[in-house]
N, C-alpha and C positions, 0 to 999 in steps of 0.2 A: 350346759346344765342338763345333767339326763331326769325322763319325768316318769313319773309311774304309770305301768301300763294301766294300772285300772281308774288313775285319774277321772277318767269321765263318767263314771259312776256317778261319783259326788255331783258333778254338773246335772247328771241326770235327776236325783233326786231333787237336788231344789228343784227343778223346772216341776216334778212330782206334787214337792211341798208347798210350790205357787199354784197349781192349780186345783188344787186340795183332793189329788188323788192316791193320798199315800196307805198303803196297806199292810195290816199289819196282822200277825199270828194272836190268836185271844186262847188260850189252852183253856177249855172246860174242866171243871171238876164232875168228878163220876155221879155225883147229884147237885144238882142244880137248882135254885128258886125260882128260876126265870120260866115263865110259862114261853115253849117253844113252837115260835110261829118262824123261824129262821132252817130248820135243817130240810130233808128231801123225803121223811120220814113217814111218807102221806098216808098210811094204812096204823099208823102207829104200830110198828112190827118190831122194829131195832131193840126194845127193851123186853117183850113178849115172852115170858117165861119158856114156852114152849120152841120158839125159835132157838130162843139163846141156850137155851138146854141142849134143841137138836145139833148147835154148832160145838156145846161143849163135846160132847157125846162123839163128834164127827173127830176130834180135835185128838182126843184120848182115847182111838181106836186105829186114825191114819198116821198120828203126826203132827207135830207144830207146824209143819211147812212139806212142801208138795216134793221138795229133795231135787227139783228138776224141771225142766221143760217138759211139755205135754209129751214130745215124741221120743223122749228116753225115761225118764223113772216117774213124771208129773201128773200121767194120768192114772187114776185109781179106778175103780169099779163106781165109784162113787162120782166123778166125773162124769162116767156113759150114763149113770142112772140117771143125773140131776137132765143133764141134756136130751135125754130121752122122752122125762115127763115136759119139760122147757118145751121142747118140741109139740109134745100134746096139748099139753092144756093152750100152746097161742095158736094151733091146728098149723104149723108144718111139718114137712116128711123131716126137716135134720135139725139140728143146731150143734151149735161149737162154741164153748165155754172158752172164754179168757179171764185175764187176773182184772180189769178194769173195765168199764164205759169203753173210757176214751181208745186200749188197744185192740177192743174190739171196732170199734167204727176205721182206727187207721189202717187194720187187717181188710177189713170191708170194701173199702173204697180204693186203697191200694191194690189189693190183687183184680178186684173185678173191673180196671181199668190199665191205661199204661197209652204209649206212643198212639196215636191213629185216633182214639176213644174225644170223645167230646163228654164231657162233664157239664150239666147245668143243674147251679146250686143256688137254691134259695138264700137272699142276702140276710135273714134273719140264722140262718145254721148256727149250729153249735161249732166253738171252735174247734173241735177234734172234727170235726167233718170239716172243716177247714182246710186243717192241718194235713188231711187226708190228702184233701182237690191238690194242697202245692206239695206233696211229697209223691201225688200220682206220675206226674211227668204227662198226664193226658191235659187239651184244651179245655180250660174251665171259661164258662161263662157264669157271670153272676146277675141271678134275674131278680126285678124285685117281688118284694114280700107277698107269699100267696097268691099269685097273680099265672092261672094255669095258659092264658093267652101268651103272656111271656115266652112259658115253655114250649108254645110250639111254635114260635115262632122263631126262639132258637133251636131247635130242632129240624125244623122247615128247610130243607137244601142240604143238609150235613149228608155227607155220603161216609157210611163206615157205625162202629159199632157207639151207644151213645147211653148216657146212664145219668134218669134225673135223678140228686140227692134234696132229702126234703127233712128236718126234725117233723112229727109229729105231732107234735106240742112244744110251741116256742117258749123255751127258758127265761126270756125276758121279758112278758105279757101274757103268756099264758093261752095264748090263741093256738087253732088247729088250723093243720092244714088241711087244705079240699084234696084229699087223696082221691076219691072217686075220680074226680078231674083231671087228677095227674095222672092215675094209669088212664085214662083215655088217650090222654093227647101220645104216652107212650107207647101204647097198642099202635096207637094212627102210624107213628114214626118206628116202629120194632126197636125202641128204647125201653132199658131196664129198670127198674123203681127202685132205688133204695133209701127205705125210711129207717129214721130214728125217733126209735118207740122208746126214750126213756122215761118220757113222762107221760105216757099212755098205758104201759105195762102194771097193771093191777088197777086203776084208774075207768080206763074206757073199753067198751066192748062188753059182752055177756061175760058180767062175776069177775070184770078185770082181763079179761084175754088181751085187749090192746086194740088200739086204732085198726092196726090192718083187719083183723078180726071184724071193730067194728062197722070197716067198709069195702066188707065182704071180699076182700083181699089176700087173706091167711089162705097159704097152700098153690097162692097162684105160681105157675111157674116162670113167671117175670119179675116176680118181686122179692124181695131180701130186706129182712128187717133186721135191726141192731137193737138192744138192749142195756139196759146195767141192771146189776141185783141189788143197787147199791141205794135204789128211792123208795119203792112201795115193798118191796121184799126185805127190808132194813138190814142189807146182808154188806156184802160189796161183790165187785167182779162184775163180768159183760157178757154177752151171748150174738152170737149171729142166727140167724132165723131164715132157713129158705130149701130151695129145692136139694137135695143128696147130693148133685152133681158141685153144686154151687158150694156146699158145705167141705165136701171133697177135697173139691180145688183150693180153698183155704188151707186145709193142712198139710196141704203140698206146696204151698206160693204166698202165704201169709206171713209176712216178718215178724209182726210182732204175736206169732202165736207160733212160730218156730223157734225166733230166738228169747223167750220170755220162758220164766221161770213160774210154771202151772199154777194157776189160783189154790192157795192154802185148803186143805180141807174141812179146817172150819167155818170159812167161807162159805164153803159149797155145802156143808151141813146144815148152817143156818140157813140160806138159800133158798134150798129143799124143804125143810121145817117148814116155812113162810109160804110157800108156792103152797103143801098139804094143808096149811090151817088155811088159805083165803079159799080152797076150792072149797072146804065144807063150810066157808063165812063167806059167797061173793057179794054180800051186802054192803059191805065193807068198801065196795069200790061207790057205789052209787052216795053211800054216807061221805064218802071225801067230796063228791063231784059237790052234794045239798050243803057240805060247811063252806066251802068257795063260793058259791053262790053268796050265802046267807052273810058271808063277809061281805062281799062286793057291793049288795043292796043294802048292806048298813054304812057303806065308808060314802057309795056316792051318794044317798040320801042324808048325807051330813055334807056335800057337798066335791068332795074328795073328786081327785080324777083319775078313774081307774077304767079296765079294760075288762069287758064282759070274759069271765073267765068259761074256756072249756073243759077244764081239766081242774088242778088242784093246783096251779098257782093263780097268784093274784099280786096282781103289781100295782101300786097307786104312786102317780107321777109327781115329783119335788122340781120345782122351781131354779134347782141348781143342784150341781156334786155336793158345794160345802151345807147345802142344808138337808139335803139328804142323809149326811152323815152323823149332821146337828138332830137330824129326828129321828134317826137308828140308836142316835146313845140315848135324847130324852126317853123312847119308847124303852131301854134297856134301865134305865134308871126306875122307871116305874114297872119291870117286874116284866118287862116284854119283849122278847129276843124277834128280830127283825132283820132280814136281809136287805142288805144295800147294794145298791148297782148303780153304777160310774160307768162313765168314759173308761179306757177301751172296751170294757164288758157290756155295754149298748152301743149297737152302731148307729143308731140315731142319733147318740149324745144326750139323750131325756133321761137323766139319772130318775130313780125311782127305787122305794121298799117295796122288797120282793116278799110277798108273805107266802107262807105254806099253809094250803087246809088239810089238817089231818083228821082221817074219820075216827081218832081217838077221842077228839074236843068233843069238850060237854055244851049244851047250851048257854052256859053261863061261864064257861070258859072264851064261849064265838064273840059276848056279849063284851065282855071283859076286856077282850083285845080292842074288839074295834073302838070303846071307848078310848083307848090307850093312843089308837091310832089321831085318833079326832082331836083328845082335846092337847096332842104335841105337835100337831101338822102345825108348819111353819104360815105367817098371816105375813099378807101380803103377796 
């Protein structure tokens, strides 16, 4: 009796639906009731008249679409410009625009590595830096969380070229890294730093510049930061950040910014729009950092167990996956959009709601939530 290849799918999913990690697509409508503490939205910029105008305007002047990869028809004048100022306002000499986040970090980490290179990767990383370490072909060590002793002590002995990667702000608790620490122990070892700034870009640093900025990093010639347009800039698309030479050799040796099809131009119009209105608003970045906070101090002064945020998420830990899931729909039920996070997306296994502080919330918008959060958290 012949069986079907995809047979074990189905096997797959129950083992999914017993351990209550199934996930599932929810289509928004173009407005919405739900007051949103769930998207990546942090400067409240994605709906912006003036963003969304500058993406329409980008849209209806290049193009619905970029027609091509960057190094045949993808790049516009509008491309050099957007990477030019990308480049200024986080104070390095280059950057190089991709269609995503994620194919900028596997451009990143794949070309500035390979055979011989020693990889050591913070266990908390996002999965695209991941994705990166096992599609480099170089040794990855995986050290634990924030822990810059780790780093040099893999480092310590390695003969040959070696390149810490680090998120800047961890996606799943909201904590930063000790970047000052890391390029030390770098410099000590003439290892290269590369951080992802996705959740530090418009966030941290003077008016939003980003971590490396913050810790006095921006411009150095050891270090390489990654980007998306896609959280405080409410655009989409990624950027790489770093020396000329380093920028260079990505568009000579970067897979997925050679063989991708160039970030849309109203992407990179709205982008830009966003990048121009937060430089003449950088208050906007300090206002996201005071709504996480003012979250934080109301969820765990109700008792809640949450993780002192450095940036603009804030994650309060559930008892399990299935009640995690059970407190994303109550919190949804009452008018409150919530992120949730499960198994495999924590590598701890500590499901928890991932909230977003955006410097759009009112005070009585901050009030409103954390009420929501309180009185649906799961007892016992």
């Amino acid at each position: 009796m012949s069986r079907h290849p995809f047979d074990w799918i189905d096997a797959r999913a129950e083992q999914r639906a017993r351990a209550g990690l199934v996930r599932t697509l929810r289509p928004r409508p173009a407005e919405s009731p739900l007051l949103d503490l769930a998207s990546n939205d942090y400067l409240g910029l994605a709906r912006h008249p003036e963003v969304t105008r500058a993406g329409a305007d980008a849209c209806l002047r290049w193009g619905a679409g970029s027609t091509g990869s960057r190094l045949v028809t993808g790049s516009t004048e509008l491309h050099a410009e957007l990477e030019a100022e990308l480049a200024g306002f986080c104070g390095f000499e280059a950057a190089l625009v991709l269609a995503s986040g994620y194919a900028a970090n596997l451009a990143a980490v794949t070309a500035l590595t390979g055979f011989g290179t020693l990889i050591v990767s913070d266990s908390g990383n996002h999965a695209s830096l991941i994705d990166g370490c096992r599609l480099s072909r170089a040794v990855t060590e995986v050290v634990p969380h924030t822990d810059p002793e780790a780093v040099r002590k893999a480092l310590d002995g390695h003969d040959g070229p070696a390149v810490v990667i680090t998120d800047s702000v961890f996606s799943v608790d909201g904590d930063a890294a000790p970047l000052t620490e890391l390029a030390t122990a770098c410099r000590r070892y003439g290892a290269a730093l590369l951080v992802d700034d996705a959740h530090g870009l418009g966030v941290l640093g003077d008016g939003g510049r980003g971590a490396a900025s913050a810790a006095g990093l921006a411009g150095a010639p050891d270090v390489v930061c990654t980007a998306t347009l896609s959280k405080s800039l409410g655009s989409q698309g990624g950027v790489v950040l770093g020396p000329a030479r380093v920028i260079e050799h990505l568009v000579n040796s970067a897979r997925t910014f050679i063989f991708d099809t160039g970030l849309a131009p109203a992407a990179a119009g709205a982008a830009m729009g966003a990048l121009r209105l937060l430089r003449r608003e950088p208050e906007r970045a300090a206002r996201g950092r005071a709504v996480a906070r003012e979250l934080y101090e109301r969820l765990t002064t109700a008792g809640l167990d949450s993780v002192a945020p450095d940036a603009c998420v804030v994650s309060v830990r559930a008892p399990s996956a299935e009640a995690a899931v059970r407190w994303a729909a109550d919190c949804r039920a009452a008018g409150l959009a919530v992120g949730c996070f499960r198994p495999p997306s924590v590598p701890d296994g500590i499901s928890r709601l991932r909230l977003t502080a955006r410097a759009d919330l009112t005070d009585q918008q901050i009030a409103d939530a954390a009420r929501v959060i309180v009185t649906t958290a799961p007892r016992g």
